[in-house]
C-alpha positions in Angstrom: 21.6 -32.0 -37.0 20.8 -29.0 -35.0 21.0 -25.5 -36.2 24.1 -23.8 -34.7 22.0 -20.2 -34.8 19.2 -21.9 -32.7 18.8 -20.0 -30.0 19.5 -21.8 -26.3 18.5 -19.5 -23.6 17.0 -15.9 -23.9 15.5 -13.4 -21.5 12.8 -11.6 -22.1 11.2 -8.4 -20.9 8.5 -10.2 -18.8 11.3 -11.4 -16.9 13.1 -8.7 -16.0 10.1 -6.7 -15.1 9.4 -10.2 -12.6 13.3 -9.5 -10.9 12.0 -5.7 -11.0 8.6 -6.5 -9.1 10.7 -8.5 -6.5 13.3 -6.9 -5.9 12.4 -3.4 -6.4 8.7 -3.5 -5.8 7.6 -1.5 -9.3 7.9 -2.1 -12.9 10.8 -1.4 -14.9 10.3 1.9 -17.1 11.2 1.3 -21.0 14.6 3.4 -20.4 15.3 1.5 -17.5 14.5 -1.8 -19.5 16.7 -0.4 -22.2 19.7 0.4 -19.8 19.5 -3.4 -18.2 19.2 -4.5 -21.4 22.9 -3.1 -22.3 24.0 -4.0 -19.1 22.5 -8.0 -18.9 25.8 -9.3 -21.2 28.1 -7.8 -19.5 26.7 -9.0 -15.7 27.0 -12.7 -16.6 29.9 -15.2 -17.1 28.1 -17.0 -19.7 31.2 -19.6 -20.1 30.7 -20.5 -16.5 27.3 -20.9 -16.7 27.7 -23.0 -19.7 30.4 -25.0 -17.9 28.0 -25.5 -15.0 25.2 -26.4 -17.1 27.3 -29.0 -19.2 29.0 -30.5 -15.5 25.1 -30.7 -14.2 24.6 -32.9 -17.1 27.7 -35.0 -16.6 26.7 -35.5 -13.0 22.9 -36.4 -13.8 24.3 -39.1 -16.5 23.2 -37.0 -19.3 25.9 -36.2 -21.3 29.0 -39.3 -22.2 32.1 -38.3 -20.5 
């Protein structure tokens, strides 16, 4: 049976300093890291993306309807 506290997805620093690289063209500094930090919850509809994620797996046969 799987853990219900298991974590699914995460983000970690290295990845927000690669979105800083690209789209800003420089590293994050650790206050900026800290502000996107309190702001990353807030900027995404996690129950849409779950919703998508679980209708992806519907549509590739991977989940029983």
């Amino acid at each position: 049976m799987i853990n219900n506290n298991k974590v699914v997805y995460s983000i970690n620093v290295e990845d927000l300093q690669t979105i800083s690289k690209r789209q800003l063209g420089r590293m994050l500094t650790d206050l900026e890291i800290e502000s996107v930090e309190d702001k990353l919850a807030d900027c995404i509809d996690w129950q849409a993306a779950i919703a998508n994620a679980i209708e992806c797996c519907l549509d590739d046969h991977l989940l029983i309807k």
